[in-house]
N, CA, C and O atoms as a MOPAC input file, in Angstrom:
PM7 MOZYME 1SCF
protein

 N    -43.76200 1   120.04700 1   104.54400 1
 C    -43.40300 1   121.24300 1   105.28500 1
 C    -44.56000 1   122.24000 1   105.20800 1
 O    -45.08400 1   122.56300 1   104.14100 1
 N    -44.86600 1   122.63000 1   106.20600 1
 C    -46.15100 1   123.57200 1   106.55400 1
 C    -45.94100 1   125.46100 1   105.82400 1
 O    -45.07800 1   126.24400 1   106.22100 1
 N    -46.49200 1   125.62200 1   105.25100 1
 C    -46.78500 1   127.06800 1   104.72100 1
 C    -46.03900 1   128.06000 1   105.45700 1
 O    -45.57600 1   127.60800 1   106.50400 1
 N    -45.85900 1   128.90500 1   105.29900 1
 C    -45.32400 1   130.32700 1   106.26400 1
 C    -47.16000 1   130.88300 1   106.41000 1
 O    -47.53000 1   131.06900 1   107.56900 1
 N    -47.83600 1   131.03700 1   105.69300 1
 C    -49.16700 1   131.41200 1   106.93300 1
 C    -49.88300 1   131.10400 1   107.37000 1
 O    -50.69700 1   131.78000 1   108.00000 1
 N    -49.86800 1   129.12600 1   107.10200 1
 C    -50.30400 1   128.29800 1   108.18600 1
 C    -49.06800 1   128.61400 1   109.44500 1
 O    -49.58100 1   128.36500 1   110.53600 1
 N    -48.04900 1   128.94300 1   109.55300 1
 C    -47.25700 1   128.67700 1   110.80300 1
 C    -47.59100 1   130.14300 1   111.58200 1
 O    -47.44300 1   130.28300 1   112.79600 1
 N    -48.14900 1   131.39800 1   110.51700 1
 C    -48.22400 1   132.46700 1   111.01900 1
 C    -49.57400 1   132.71300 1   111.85200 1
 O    -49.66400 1   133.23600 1   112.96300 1
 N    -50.78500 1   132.11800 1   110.89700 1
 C    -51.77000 1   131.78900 1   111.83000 1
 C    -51.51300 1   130.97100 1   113.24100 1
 O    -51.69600 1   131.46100 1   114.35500 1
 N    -51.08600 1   129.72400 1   112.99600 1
 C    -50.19100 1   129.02300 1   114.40600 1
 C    -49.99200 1   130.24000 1   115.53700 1
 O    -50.57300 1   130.39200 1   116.61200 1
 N    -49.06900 1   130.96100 1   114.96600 1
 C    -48.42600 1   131.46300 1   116.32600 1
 C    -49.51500 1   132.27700 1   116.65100 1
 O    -49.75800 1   132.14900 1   117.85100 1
 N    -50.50300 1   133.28900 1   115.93600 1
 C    -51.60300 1   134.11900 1   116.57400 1
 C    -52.16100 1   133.54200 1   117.14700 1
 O    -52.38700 1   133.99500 1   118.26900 1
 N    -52.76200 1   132.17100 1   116.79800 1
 C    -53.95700 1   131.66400 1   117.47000 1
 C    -52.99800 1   131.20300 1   118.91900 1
 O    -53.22300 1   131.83400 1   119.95200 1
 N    -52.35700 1   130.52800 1   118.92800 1
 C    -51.50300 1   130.83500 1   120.34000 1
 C    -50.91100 1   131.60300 1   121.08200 1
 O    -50.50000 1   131.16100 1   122.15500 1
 N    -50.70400 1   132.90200 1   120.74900 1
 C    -50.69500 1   134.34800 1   121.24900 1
 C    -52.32800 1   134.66300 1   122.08400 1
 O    -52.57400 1   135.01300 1   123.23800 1
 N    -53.10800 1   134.39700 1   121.07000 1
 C    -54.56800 1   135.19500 1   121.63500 1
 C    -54.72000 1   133.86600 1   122.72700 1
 O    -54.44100 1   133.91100 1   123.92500 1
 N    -55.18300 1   132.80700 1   122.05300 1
 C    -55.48200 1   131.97000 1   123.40000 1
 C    -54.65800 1   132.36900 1   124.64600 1
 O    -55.22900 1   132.68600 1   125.68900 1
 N    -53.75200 1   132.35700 1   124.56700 1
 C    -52.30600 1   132.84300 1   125.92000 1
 C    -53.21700 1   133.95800 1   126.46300 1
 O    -53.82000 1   133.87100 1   127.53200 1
 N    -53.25400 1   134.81200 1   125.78800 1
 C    -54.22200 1   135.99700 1   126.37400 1
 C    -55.27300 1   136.09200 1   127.22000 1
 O    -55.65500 1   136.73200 1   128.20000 1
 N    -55.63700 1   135.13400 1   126.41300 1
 C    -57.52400 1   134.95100 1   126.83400 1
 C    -57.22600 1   133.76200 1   128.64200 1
 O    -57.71200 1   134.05100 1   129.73600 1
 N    -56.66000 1   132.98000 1   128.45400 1
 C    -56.33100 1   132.46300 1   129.87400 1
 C    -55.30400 1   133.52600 1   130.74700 1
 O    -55.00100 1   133.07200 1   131.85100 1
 N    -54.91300 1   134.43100 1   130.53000 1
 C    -53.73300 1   135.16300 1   131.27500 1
 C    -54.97600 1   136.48100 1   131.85400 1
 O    -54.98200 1   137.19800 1   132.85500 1
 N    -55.63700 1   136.38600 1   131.04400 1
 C    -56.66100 1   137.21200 1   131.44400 1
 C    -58.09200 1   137.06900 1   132.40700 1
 O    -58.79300 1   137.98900 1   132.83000 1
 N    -58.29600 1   135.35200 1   132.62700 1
 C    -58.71900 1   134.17300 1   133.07100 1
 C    -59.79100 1   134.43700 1   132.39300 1
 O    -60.08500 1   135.43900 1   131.74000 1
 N    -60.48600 1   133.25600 1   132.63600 1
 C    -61.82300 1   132.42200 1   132.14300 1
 C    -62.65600 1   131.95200 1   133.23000 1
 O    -62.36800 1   131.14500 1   134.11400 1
 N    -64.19600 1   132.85200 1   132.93800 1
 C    -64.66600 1   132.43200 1   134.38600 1
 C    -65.43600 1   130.73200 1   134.08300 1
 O    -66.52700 1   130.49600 1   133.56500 1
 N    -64.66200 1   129.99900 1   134.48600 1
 C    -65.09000 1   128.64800 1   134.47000 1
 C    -64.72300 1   127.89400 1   135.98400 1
 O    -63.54500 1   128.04700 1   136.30500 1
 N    -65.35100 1   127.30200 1   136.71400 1
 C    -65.22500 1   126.31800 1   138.01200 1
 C    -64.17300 1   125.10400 1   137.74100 1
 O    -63.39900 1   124.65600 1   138.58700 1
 N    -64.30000 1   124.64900 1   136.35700 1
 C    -63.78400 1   123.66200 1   136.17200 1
 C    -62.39800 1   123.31500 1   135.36500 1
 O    -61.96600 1   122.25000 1   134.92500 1
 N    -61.89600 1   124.61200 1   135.35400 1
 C    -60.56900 1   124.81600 1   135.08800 1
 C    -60.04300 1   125.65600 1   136.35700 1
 O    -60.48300 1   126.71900 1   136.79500 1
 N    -58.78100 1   124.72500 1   136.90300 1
 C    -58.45700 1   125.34100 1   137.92400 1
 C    -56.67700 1   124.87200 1   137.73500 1
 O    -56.26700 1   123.91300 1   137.08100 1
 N    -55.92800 1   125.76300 1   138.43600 1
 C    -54.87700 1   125.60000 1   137.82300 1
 C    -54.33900 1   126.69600 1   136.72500 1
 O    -54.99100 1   127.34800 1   135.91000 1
 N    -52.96800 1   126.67800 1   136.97400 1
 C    -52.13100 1   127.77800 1   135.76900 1
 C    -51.90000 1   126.95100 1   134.59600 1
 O    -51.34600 1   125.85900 1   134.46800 1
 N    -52.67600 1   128.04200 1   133.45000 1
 C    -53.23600 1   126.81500 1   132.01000 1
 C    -51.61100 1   127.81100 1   131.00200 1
 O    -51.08000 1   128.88000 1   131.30400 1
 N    -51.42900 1   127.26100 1   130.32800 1
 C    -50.43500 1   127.69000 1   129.41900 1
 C    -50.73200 1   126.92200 1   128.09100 1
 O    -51.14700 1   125.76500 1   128.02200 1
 N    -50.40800 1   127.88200 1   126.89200 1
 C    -50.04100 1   127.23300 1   126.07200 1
 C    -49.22900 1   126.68600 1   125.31000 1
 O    -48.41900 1   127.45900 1   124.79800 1
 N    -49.12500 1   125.34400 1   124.97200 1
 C    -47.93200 1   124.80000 1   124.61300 1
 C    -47.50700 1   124.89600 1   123.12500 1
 O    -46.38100 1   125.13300 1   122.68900 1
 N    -48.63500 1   124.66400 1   122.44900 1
 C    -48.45100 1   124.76800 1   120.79500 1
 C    -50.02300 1   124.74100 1   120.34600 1
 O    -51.02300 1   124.50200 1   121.02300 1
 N    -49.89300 1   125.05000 1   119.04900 1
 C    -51.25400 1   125.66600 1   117.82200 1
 C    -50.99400 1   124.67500 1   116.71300 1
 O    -50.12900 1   124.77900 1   115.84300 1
 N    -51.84300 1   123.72600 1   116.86700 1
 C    -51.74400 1   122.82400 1   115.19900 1
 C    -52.58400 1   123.25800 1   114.51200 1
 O    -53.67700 1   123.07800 1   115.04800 1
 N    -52.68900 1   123.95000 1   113.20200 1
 C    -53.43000 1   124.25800 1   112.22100 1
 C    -54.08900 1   122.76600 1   111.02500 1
 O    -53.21300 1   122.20900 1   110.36300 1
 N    -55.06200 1   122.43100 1   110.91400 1
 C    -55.35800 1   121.66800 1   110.05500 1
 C    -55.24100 1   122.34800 1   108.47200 1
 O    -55.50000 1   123.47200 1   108.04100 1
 N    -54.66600 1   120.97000 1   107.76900 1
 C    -54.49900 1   121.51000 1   106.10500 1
 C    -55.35100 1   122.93900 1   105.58300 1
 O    -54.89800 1   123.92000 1   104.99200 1
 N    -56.65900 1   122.67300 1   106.00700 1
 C    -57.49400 1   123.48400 1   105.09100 1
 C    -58.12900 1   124.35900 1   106.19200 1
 O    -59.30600 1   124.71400 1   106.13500 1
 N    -57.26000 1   124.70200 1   107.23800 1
 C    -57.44600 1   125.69500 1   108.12000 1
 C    -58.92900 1   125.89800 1   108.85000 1
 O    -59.41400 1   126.94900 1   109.26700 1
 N    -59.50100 1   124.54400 1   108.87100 1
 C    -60.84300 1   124.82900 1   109.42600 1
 C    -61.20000 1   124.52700 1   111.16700 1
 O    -62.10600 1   124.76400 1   111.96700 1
 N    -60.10500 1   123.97700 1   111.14500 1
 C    -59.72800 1   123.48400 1   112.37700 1
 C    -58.44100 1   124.10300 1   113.71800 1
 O    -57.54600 1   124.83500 1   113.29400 1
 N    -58.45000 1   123.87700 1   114.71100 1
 C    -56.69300 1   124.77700 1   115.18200 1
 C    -56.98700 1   124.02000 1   116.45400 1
 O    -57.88800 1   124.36200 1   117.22100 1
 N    -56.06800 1   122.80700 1   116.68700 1
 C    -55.95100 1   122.20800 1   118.09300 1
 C    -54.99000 1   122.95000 1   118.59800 1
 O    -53.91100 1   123.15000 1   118.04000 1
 N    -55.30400 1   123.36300 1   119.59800 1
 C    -54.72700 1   124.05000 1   121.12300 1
 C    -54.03700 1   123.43900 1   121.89100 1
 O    -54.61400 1   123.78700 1   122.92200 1
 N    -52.96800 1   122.56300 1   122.34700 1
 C    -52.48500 1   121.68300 1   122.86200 1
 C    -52.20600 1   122.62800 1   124.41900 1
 O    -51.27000 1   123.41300 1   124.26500 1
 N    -52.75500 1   122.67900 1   125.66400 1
 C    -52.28900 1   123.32800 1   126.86300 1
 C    -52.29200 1   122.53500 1   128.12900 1
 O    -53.09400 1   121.68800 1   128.52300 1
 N    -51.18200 1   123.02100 1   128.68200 1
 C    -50.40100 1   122.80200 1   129.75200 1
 C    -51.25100 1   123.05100 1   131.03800 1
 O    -52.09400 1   123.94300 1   130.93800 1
 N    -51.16300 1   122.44700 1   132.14000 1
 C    -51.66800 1   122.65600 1   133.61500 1
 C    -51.27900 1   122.30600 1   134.59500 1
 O    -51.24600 1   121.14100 1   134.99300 1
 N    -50.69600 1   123.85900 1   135.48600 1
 C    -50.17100 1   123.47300 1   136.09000 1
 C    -50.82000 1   123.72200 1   137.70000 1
 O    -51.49900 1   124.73000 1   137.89700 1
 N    -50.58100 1   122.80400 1   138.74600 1
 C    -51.56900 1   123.20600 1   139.75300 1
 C    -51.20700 1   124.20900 1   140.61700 1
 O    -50.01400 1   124.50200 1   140.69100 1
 N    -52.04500 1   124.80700 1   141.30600 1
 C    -51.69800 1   125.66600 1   142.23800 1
 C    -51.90300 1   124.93000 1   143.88900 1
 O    -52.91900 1   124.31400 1   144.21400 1
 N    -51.06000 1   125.09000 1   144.52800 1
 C    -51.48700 1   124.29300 1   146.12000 1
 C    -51.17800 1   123.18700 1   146.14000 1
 O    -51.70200 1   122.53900 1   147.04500 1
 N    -50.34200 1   122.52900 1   145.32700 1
 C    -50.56900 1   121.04100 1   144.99900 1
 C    -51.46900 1   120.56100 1   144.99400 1
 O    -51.41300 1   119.47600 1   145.57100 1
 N    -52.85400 1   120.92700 1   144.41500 1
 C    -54.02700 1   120.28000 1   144.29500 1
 C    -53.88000 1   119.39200 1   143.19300 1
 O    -53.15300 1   119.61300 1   142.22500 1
 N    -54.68600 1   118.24300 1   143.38600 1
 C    -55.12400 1   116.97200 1   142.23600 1
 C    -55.76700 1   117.75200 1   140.94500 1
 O    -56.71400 1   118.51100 1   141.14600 1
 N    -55.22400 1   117.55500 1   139.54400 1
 C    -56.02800 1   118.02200 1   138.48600 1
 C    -56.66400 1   116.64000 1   138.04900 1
 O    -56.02000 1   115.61300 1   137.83500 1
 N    -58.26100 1   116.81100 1   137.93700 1
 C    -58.83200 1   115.41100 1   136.92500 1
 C    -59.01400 1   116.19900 1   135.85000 1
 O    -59.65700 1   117.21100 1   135.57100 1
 N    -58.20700 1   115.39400 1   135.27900 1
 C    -58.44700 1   115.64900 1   133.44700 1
 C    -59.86400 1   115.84400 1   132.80600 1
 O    -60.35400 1   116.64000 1   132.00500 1
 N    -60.20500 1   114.99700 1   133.36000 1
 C    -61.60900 1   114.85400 1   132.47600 1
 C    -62.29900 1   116.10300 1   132.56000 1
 O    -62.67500 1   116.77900 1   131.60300 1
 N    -62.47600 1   116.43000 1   134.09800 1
 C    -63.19500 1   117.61200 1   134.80700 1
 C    -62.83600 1   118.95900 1   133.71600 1
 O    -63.57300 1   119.62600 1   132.99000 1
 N    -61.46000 1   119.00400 1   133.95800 1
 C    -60.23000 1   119.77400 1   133.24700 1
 C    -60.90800 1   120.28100 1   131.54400 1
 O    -61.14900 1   121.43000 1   131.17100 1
 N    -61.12200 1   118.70500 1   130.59400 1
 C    -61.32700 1   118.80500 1   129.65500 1
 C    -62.56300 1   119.65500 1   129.29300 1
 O    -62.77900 1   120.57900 1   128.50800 1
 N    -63.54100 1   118.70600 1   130.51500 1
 C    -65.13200 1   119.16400 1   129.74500 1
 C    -65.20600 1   121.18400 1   130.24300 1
 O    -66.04900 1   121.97400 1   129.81800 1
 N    -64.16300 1   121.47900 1   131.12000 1
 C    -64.31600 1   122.89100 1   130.95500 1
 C    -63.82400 1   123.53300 1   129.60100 1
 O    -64.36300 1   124.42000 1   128.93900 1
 N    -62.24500 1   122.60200 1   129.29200 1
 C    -62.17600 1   123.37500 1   127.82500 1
 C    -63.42600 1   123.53700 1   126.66700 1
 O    -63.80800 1   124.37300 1   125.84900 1
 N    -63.80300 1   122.17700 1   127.15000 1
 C    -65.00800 1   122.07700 1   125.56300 1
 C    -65.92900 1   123.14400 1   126.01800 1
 O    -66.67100 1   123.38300 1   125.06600 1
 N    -66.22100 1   123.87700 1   126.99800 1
 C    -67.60000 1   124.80300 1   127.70800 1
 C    -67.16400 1   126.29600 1   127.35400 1
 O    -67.98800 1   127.05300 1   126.84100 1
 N    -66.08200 1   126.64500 1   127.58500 1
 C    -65.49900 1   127.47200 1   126.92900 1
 C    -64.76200 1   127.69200 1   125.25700 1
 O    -64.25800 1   128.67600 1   124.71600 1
 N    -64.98800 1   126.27000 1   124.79400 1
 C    -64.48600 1   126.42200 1   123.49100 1
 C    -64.81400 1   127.52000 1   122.57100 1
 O    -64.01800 1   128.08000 1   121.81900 1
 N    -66.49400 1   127.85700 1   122.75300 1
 C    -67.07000 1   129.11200 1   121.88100 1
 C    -66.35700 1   130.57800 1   122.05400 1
 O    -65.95300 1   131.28700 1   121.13200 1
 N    -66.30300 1   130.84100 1   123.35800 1
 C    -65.51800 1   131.74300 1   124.16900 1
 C    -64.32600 1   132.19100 1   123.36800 1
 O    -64.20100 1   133.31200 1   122.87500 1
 N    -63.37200 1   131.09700 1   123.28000 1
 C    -62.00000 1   131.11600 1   123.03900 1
 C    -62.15200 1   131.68100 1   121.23400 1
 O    -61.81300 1   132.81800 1   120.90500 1
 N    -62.58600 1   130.88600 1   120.45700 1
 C    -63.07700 1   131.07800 1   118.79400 1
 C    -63.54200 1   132.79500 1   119.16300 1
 O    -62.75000 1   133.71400 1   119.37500 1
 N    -64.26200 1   132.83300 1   119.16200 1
 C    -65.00000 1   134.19400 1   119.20300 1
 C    -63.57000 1   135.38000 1   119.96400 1
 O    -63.34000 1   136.35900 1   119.25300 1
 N    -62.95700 1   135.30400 1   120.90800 1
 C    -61.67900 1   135.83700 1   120.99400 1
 C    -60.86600 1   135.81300 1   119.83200 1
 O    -60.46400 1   136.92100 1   119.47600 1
 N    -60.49400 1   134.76700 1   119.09800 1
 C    -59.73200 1   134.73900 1   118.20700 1
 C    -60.00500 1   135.30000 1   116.83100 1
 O    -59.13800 1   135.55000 1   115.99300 1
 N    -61.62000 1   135.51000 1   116.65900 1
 C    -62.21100 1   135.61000 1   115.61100 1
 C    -62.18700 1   137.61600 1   115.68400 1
 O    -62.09700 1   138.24000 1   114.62700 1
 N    -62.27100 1   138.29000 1   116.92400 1
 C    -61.46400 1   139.40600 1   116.78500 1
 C    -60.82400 1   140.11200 1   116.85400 1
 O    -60.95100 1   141.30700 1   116.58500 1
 N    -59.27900 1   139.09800 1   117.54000 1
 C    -58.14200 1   139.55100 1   117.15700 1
 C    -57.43500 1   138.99900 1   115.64700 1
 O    -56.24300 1   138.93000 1   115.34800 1
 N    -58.06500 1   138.81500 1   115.23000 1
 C    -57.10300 1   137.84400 1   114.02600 1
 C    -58.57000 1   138.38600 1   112.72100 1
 O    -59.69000 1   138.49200 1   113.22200 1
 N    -58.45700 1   138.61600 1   111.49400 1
 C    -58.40900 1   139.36200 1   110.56000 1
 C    -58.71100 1   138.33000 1   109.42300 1
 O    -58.56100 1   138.52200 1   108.21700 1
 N    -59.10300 1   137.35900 1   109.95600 1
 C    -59.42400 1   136.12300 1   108.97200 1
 C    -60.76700 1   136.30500 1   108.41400 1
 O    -61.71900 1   136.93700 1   108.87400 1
 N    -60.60300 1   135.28800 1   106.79200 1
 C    -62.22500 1   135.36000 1   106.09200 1
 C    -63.03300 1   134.13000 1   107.10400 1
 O    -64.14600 1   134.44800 1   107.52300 1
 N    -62.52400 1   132.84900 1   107.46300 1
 C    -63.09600 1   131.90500 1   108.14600 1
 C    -62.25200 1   131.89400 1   109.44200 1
 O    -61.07800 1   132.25900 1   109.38700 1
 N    -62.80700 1   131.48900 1   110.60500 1
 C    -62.11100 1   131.30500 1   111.86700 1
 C    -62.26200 1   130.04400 1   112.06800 1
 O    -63.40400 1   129.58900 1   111.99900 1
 N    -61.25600 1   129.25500 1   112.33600 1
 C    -60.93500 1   128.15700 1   112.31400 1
 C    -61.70900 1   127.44900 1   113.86300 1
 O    -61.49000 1   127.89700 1   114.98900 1
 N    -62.53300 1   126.39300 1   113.57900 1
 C    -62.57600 1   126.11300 1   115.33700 1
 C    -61.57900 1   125.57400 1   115.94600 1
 O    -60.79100 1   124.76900 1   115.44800 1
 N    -61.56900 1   126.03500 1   117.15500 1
 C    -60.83900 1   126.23900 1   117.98900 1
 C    -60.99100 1   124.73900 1   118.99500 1
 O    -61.97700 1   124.76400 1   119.73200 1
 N    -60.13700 1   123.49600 1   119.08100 1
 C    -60.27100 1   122.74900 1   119.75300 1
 C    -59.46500 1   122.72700 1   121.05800 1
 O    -58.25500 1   122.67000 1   120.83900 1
 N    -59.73900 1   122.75000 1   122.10700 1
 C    -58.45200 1   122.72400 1   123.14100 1
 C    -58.69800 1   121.35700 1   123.50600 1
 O    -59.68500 1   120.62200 1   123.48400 1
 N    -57.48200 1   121.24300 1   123.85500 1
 C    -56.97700 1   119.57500 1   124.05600 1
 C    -55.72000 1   119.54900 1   125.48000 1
 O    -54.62400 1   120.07200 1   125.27400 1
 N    -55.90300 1   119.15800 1   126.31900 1
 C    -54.68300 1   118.39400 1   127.08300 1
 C    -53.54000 1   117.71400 1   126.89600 1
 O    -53.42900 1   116.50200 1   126.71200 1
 N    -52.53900 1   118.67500 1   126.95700 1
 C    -51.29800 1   118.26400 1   126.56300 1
 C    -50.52900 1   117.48000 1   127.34800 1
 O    -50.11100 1   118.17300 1   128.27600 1
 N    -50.13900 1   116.36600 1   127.42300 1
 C    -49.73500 1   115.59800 1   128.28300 1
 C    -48.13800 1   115.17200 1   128.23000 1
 O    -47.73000 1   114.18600 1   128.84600 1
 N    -47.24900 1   116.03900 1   127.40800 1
 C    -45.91500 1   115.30100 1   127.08900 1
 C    -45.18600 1   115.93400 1   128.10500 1
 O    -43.98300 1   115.67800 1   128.14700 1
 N    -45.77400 1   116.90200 1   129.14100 1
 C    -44.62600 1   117.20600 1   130.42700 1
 C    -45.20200 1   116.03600 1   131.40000 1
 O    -44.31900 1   115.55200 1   132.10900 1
 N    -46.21300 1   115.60300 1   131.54200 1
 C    -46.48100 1   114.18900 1   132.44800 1
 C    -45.44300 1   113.26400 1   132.20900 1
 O    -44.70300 1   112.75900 1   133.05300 1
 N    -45.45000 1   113.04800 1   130.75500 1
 C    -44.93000 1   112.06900 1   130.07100 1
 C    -43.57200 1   112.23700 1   130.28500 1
 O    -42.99300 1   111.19100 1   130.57800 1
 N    -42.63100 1   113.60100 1   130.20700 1
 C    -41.49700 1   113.55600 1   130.49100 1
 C    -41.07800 1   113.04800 1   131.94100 1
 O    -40.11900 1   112.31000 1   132.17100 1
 N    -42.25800 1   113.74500 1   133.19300 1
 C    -41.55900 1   112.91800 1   134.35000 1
 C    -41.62000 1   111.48400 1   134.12800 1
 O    -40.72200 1   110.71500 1   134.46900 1
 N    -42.62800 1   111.16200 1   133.58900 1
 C    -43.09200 1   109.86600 1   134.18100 1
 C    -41.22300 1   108.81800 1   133.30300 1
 O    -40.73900 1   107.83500 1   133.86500 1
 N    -40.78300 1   109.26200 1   132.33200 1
 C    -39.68600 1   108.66500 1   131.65400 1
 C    -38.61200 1   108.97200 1   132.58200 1
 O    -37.66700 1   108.18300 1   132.59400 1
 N    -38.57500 1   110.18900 1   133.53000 1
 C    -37.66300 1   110.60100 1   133.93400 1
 C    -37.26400 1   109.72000 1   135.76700 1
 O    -36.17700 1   109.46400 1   136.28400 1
 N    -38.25200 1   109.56100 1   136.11800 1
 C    -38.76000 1   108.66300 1   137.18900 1
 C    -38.03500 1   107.22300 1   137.05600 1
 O    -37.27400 1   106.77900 1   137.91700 1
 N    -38.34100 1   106.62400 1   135.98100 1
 C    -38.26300 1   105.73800 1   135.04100 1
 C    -36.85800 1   105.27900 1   135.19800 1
 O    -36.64700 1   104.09500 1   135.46400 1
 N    -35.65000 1   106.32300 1   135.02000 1
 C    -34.22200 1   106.48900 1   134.40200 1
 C    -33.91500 1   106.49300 1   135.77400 1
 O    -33.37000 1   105.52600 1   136.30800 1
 N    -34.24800 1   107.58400 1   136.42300 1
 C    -33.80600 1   107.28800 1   137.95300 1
 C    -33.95500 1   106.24600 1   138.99400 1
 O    -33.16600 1   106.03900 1   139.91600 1
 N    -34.98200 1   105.65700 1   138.76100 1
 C    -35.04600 1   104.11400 1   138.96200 1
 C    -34.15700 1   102.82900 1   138.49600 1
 O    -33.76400 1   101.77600 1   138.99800 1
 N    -34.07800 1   103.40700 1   137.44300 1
 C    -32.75900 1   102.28500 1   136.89600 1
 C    -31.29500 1   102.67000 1   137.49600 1
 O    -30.51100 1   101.72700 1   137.60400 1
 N    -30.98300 1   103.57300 1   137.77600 1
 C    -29.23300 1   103.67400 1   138.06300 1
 C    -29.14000 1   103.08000 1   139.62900 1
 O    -28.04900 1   102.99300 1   140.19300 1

């Protein structure tokens, strides 16, 4: 069971990220309404995967990949946001990652409706 200020860091670092995209990010290669879904803190807090959501605008095609290599371009961006709203001795890097378990829910849900 995870700490009360590993879970408290959790929720800041997913508060500020929320921010920092609600506020946008000038990047080409993130396109689409980005949300965040959850903040995993690693044991020894050196780390904080970003797990976020995308959703399209226009029904346009999202490529992931495209998608990703903007998170990694902005990754410094995002750390350095977090590093001054949050009051920490070390700032954890900041990994963003593609969350894929609402794909995953249609794709099961598709799935079920196919069977009846």
């Amino acid at each position: 069971m995870k700490k009360q200020r590993s879970l408290s860091i959790e929720k800041e670092i997913t508060k500020v990220v929320g921010q920092v995209f609600f506020e946008g990010v000038k990047n080409d290669k993130i396109s689409g309404m980005v949300s965040v879904v959850k903040t995993v803190l690693s044991r020894d807090k050196k780390y904080a995967d970003v797990y976020l959501s995308v959703l399209p605008i226009n029904n346009q095609e999202i490529n992931t990949e495209i998608l990703q290599e903007g998170f990694n371009e902005i990754r410094g961006y995002v750390r350095k946001k977090v590093a001054e709203e949050m009051k920490l001795r070390y700032t954890p890097e900041v990994r963003l990652k593609l969350d894929d378990s609402i794909e995953y829910g249609v794709k099961i849900s598709k799935i079920i409706n196919e069977l009846k």
